[in-house]
N, C-alpha and C positions, 0 to 999 in steps of 0.2 A: 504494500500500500504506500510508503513511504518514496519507494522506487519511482512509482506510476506518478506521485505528487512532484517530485524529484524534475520526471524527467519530463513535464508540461512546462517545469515556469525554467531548469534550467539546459536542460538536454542531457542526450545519451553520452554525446562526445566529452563535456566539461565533465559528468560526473565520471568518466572512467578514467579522466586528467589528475580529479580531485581523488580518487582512490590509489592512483601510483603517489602522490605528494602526502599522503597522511602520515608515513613513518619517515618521511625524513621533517614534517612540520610538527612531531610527536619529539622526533631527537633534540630538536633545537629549543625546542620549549623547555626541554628537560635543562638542554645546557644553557637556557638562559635562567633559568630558576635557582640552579647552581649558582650562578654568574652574581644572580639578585643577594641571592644571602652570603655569596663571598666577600661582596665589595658592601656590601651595607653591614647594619649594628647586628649582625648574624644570631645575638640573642635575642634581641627581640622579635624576631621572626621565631627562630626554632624554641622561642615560650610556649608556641600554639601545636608543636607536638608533641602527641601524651607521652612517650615512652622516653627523649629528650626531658623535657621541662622537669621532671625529677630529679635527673643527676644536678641541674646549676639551682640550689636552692638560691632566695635573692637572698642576699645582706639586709638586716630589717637591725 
């Protein structure tokens, strides 16, 4: 169903484009996400996962 919606408003051709680009638009997202918490305050970002946010108890 989704295909058939897909391929009225954008075609057969672009969505078979958009299916070769998904793992390498999946790699880059990874390695910008990286990239995000390398060069920024990396604790305040990795506060928001659970199994992290344990180990750096804050200083109170």
């Amino acid at each position: 169903m989704v295909q058939k919606i897909l391929n009225k408003f954008i075609g057969a051709k672009y969505i078979t484009v958009l299916r070769a680009w998904v793992p390498n638009l999946a790699t880059w997202g990874v390695v910008g996400g990286v990239a995000l918490v390398h060069f920024t305050d990396w604790r305040l970002i990795l506060d928001y996962v659970p199994y992290i946010n344990k180990k750096f108890k804050k200083d109170e």
